[in-house]
Backbone as a ProteinNet text record, in pm:
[ID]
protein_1_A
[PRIMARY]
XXXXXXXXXXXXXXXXXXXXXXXXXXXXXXXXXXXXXXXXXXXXXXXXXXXXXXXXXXXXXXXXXXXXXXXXXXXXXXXX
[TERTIARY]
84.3	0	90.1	86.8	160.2	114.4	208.2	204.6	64.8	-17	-109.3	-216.6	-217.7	-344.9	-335.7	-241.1	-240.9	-300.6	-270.6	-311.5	-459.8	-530.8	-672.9	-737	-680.6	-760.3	-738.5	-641.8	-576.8	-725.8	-729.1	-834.2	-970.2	-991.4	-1117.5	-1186.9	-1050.3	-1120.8	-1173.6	-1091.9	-1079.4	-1222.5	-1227.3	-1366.2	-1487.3	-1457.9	-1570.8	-1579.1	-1527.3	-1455.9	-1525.6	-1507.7	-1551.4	-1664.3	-1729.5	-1881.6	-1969.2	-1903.2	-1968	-1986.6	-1855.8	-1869.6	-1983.6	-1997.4	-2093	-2244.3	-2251.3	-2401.3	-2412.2	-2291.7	-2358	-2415	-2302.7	-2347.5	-2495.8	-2546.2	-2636.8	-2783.3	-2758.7	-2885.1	-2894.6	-2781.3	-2798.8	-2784.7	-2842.1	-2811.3	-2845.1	-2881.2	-2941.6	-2845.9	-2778.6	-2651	-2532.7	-2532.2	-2389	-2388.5	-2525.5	-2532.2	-2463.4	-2530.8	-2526.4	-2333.9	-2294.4	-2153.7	-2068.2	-2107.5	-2057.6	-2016	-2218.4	-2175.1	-2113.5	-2104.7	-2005.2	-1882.4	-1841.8	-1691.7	-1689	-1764.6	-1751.6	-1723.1	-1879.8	-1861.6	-1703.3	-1628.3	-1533.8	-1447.9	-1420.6	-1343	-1366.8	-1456.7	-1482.9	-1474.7	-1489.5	-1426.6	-1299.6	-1251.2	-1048.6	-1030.9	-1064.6	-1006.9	-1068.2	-1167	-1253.2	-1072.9	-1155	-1065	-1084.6	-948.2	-944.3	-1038.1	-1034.2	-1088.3	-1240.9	-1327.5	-1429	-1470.2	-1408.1	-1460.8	-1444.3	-1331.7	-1387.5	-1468.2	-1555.1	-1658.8	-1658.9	-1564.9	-1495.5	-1456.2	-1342.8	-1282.6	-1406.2	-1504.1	-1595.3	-1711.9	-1727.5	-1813.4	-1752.6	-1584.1	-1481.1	-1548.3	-1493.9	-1568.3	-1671.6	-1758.6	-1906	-1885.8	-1839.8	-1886.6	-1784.6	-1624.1	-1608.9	-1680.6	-1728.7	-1827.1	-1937.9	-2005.6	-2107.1	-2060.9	-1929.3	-1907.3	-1892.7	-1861.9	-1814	-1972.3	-2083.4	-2221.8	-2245.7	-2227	-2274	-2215.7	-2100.4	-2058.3	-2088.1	-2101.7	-2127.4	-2301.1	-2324.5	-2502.1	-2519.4	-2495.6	-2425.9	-2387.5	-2320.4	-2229.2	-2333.7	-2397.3	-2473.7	-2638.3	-2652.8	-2756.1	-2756.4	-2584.6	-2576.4	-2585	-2553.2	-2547	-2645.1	-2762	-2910.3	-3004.4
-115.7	0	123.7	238.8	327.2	414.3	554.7	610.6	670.4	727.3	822.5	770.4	609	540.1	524.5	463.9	469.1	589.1	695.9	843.9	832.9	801.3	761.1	700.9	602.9	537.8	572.5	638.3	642.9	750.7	887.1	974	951.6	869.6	808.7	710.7	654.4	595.7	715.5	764.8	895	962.3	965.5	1035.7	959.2	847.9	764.3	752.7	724.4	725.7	863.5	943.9	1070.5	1095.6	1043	1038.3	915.3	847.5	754.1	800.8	846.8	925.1	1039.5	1102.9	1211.4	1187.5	1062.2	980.8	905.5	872.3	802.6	873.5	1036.3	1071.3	1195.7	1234.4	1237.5	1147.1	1039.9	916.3	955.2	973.9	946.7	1100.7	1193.6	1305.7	1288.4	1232.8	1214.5	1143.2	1054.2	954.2	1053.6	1077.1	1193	1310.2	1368.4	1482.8	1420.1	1262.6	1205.3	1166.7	1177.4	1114.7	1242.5	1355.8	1503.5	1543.3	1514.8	1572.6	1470.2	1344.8	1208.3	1294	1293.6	1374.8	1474.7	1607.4	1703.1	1692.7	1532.7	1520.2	1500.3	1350.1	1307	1410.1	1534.2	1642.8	1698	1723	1782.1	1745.2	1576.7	1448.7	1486.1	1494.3	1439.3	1617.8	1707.9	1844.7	1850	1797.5	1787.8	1740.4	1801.7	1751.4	1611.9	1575.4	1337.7	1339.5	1409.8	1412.2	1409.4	1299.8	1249.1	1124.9	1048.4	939.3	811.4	829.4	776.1	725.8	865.9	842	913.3	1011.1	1060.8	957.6	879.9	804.4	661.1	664.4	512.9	587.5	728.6	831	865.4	811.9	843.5	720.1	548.3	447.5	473.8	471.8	455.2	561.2	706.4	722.4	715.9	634.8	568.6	498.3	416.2	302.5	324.7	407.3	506.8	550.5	635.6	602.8	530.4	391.4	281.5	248	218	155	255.1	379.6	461.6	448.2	469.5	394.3	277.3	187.2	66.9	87.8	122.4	111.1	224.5	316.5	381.3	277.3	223.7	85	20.6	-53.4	-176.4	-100.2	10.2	67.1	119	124.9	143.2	18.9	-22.4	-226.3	-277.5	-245.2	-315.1	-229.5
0	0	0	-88.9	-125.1	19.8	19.5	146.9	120.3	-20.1	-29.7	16.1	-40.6	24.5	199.5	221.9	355.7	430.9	421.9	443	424	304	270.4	335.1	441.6	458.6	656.8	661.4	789.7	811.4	706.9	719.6	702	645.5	649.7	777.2	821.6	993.1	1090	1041.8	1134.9	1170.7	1005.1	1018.9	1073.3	1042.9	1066.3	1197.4	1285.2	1467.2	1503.3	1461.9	1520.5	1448.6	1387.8	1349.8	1429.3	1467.1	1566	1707.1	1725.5	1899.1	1871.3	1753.8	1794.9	1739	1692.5	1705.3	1825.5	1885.3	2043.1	2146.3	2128.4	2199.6	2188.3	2061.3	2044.4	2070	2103.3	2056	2195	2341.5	2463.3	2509	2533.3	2615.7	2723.2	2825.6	2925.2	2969.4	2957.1	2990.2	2923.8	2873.1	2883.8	2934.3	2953.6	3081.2	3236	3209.1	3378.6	3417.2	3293.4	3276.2	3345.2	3274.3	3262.8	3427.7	3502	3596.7	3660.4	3692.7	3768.6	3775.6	3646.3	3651.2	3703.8	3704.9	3771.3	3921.4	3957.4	4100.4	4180.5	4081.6	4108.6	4125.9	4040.7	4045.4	4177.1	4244.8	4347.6	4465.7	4458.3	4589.8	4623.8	4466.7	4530.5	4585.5	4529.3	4588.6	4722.3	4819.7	4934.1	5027.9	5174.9	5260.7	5249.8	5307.2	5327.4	5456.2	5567.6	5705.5	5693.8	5651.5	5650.6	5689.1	5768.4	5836.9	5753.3	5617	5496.5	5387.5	5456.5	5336.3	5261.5	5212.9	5128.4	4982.6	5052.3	5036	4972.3	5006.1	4970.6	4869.7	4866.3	4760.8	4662.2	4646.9	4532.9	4424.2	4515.3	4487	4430.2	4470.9	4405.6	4291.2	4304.2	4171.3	4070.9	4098.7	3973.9	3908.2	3969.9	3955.4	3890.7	3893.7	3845.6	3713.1	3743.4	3596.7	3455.3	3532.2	3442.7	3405.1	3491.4	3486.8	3390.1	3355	3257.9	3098.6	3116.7	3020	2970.6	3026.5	3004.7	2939.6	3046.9	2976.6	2833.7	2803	2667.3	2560.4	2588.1	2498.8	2473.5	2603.8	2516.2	2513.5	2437.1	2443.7	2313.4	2245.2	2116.3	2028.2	2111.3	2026.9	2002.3	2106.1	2043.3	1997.1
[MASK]
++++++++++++++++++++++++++++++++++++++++++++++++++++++++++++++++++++++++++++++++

């Protein structure tokens, strides 16, 4: 495969990849609003004082976790 095609086809995944992320996340606004704020939350855990009894520390947990269940349900929500 010559370098031009390669390039052709390198730009053409490309496009296609980033036309998929922005139909997934169109089909789901409601699950990528919920994603948005998780992260915001998580942002706001780790800058919190540690001096919470560790429940700081077990509300980090859960909303990784939260995150992943979102993701996840996104995924197989595009699949069927």
């Amino acid at each position: 495969m010559t370098r031009r095609n390669l390039l052709a086809v390198f730009i053409a995944a490309s496009l296609i990849v980033g036309i998929s992320v922005s139909v997934w996340a169109e089909k789901q606004p409601h699950m990528k609003g919920a994603l948005e704020s998780l992260k915001r939350a998580k942002v706001q855990l780790e800058k919190a004082a540690p001096d919470k009894g560790g429940h700081r520390a077990t509300a980090m947990k859960l909303v990784d976790q939260a995150i992943e269940e979102v993701k996840a349900g996104m995924e197989f929500a595009n699949e069927h």
